[in-house]
C-alpha positions as CSV (number, residue, x, y, z in Angstrom):
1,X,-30.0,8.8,14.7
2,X,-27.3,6.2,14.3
3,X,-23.7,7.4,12.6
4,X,-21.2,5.0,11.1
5,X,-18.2,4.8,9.9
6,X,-16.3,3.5,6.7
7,X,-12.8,2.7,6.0
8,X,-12.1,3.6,2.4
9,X,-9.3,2.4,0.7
10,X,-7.9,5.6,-1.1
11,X,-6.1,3.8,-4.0
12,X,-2.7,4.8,-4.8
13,X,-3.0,8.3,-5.7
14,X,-5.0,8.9,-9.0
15,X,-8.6,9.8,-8.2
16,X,-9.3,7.4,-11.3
17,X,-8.5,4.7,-9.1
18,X,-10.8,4.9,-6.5
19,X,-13.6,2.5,-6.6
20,X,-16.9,3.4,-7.3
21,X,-18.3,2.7,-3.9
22,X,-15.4,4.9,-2.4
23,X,-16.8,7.7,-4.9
24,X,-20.3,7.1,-3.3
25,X,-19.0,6.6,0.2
26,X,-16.6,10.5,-0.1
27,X,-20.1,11.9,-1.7
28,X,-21.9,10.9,0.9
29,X,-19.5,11.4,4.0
30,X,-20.6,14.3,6.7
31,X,-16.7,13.8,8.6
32,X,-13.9,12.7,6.2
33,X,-11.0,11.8,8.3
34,X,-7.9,11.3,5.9
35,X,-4.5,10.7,5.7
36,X,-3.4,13.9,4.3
37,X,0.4,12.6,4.2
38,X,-0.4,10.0,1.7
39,X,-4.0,10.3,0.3
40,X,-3.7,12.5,-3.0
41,X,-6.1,15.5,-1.7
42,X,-7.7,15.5,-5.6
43,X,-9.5,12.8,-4.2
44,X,-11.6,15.2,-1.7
45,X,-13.5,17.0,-4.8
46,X,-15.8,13.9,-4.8
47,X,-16.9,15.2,-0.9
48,X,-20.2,17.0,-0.7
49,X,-19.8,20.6,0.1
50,X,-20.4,21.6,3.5
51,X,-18.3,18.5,4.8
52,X,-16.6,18.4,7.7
53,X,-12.6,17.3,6.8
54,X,-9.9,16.4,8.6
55,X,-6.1,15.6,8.2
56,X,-5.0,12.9,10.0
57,X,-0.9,13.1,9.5
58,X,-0.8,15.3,12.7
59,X,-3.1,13.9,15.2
60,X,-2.6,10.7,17.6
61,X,-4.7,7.5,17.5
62,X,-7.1,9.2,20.8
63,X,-7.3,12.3,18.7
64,X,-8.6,10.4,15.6
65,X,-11.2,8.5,17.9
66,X,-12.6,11.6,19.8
67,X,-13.3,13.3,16.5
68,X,-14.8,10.1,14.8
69,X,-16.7,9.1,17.6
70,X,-17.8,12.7,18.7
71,X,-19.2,12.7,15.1
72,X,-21.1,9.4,15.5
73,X,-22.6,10.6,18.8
74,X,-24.2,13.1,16.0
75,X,-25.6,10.8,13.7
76,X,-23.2,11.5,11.0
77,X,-21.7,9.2,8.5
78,X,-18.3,9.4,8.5
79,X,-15.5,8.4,5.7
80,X,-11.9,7.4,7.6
81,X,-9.8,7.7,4.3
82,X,-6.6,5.5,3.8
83,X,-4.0,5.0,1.6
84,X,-4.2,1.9,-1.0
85,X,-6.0,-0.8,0.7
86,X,-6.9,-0.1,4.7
87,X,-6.0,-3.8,5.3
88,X,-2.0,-3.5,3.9
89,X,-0.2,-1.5,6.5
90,X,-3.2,0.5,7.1
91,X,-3.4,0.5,11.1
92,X,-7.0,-0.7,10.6
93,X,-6.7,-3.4,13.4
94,X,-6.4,-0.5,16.3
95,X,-9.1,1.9,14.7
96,X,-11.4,-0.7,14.4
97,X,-11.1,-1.7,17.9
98,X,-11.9,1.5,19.3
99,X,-15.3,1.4,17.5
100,X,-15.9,-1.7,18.6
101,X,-15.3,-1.4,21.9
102,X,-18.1,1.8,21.9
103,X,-20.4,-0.3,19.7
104,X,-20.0,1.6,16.4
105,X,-20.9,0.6,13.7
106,X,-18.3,0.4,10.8
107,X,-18.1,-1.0,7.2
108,X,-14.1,-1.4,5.3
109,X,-14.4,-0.4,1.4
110,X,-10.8,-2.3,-0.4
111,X,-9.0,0.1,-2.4
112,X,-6.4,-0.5,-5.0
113,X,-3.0,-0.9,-3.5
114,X,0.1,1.2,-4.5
115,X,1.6,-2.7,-5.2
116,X,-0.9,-3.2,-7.8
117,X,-0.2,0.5,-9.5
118,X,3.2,0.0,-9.5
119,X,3.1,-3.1,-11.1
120,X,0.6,-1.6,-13.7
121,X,3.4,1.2,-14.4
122,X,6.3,-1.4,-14.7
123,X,4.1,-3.4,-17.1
124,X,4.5,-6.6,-15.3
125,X,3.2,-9.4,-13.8
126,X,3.9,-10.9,-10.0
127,X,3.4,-14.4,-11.0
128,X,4.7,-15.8,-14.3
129,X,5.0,-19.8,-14.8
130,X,7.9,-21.3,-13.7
131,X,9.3,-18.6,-12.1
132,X,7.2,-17.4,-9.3
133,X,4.1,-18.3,-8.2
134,X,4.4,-16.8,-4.6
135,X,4.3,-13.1,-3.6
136,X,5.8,-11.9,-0.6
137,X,4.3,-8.5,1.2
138,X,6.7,-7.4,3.9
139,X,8.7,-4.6,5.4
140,X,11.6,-4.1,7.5
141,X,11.6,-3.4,11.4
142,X,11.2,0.5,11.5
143,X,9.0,2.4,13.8
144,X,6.9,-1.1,14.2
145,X,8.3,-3.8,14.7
146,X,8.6,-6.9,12.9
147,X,8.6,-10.7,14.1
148,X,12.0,-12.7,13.8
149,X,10.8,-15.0,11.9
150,X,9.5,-13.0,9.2
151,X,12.7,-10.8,8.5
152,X,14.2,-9.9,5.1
153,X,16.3,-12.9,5.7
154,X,14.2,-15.3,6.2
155,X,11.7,-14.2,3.4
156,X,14.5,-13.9,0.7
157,X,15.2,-17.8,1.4
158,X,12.4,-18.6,-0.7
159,X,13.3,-16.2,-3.9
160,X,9.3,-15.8,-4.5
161,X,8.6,-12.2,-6.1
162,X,8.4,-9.5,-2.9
163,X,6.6,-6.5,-2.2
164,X,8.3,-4.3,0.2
165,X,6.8,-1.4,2.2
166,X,7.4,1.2,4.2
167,X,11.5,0.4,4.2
168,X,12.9,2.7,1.0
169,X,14.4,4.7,3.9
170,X,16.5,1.9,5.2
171,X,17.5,0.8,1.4
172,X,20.9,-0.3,1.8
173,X,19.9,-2.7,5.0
174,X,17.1,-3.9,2.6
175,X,19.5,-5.0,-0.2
176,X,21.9,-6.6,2.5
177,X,19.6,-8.6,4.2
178,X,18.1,-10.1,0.8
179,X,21.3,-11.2,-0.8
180,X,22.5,-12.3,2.5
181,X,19.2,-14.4,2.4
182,X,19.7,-15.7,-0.8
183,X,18.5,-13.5,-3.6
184,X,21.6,-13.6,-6.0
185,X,23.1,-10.2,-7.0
186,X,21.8,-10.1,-10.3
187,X,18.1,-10.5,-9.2
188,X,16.0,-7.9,-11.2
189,X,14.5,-4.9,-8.8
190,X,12.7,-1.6,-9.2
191,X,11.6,1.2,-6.8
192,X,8.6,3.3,-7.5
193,X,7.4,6.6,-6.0
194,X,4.3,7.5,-5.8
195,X,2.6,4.8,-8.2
196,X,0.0,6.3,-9.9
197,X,1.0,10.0,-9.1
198,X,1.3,13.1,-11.4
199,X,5.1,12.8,-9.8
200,X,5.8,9.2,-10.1
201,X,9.4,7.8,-10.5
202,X,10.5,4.3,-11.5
203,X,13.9,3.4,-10.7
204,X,15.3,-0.5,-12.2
205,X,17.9,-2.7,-11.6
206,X,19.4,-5.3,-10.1
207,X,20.1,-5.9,-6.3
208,X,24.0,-4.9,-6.9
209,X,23.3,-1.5,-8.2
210,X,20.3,-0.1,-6.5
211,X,21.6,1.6,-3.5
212,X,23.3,4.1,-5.7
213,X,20.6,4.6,-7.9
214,X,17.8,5.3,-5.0
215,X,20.4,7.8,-2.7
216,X,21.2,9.8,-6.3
217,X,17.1,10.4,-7.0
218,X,16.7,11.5,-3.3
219,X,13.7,9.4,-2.6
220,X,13.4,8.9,1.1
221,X,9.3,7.9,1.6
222,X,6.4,7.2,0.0
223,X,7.9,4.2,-2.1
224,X,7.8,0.6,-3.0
225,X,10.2,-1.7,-3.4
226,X,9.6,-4.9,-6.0
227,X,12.4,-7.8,-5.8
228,X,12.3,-10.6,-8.3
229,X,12.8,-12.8,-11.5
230,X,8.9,-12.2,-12.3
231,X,9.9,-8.4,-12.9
232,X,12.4,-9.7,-16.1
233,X,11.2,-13.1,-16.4
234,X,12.8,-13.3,-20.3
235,X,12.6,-16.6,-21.9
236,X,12.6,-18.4,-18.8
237,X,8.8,-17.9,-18.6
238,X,6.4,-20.2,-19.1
239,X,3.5,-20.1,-21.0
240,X,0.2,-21.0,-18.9
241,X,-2.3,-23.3,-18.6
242,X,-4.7,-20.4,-18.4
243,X,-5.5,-20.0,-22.2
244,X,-4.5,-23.5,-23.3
245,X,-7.0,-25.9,-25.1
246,X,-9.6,-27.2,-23.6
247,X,-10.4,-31.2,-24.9
């Protein structure tokens, strides 16, 4: 018998969130692999009982593989469980390799991102009319690094609405490298924790007084940073074409 395995995008935090086919994919999962540093573990009463689940914070890329593929040598179906959506930051690139170099079989199921949630908290939208029609997804150079010609600097040239990952850590090189990039000071931005979370925290304001703002709420991880007009777009919004008459 012939396991396989499915990357399942998580969603953000609230079980709610998951999609349905993530619901059928946890019910059905012998091994569920997930990321228990991120992945809200509410989301593991959808797995059948007797399943086999692992946390995935702890163990090395090898590790992962030898439990994932020891479980495919078994004929099991196996649920690899990821934050948001496997294909934003996810490591899915490496993973996937592995099973394709021992001929595994594998299927990725999308997930909602923690952008999207965070957006849905702020009540706003990434692309209004003559503002922004661009989004930017990025993060700084931490533990992986990141091509020169895709720094904060070079990104913030363009002033398009970003998403920034993985970086609330590093908050006060963030906010350098975008004004120094050209985002003026007053540019509108907000920080949210855990989007979609029992726990969640917003934080707005503008690039000149966010520093102080994130280091006085202690939030260190597991947040996204949102930089742009789009976020307070005013009355310099346009309306669109979207809804207009049709002739």
């Amino acid at each position: 018998m012939k396991g396989k395995v499915y990357f399942v995008g998580a969603g953000p935090g609230d079980p709610e969130l998951l999609t349905l086919k993530a619901k059928r994919v946890l019910e059905q999962a012998d091994v569920i692999v997930f990321a228990d540093s991120l992945v809200n573990p509410e989301v593991l009463k959808f797995a059948k009982k007797g399943a086999e689940v692992y946390g995935s914070s702890s163990l090395s890329l090898e590790e992962i593989a030898k439990i994932v593929l020891g479980a495919i040598e078994r004929g099991k179906l196996v649920a690899r469980l990821q934050s948001g959506d496997p294909s934003v930051y996810g490591a899915l690139w490496e993973q996937t390799k592995v099973l394709e170099e021992n001929g595994v079989e594998y299927e990725i199921v999308p997930g909602v991102s923690s952008l999207f949630a965070a957006c849905a908290s702020l009540k706003v939208e990434l692309t209004v009319p003559g503002i922004s029609q661009t989004v930017i997804l990025s993060r700084r150079a931490g533990n992986a690094p990141v091509p020169r010609s895709e720094d904060l600097r070079s990104l913030a040239s363009h002033r398009a609405t970003m998403a920034i990952f993985l970086s609330i850590s590093q908050i006060e090189e963030v906010v350098e490298e975008l004004l120094e990039g050209g985002y003026p000071p007053e540019t509108p931005v907000a920080v949210v924790y855990k989007a979609s979370w029992e726990d969640e925290k917003v934080i707005e304001g503008n690039l000149e007084e966010v520093v102080p703002k994130v280091r006085e709420s202690g939030i260190e991880r597991q947040a996204l940073i949102l930089v742009g007009e789009a976020l307070k777009p005013g009355e310099k919004g346009k309306r669109s074409k979207l809804y207009g008459r049709k002739r």
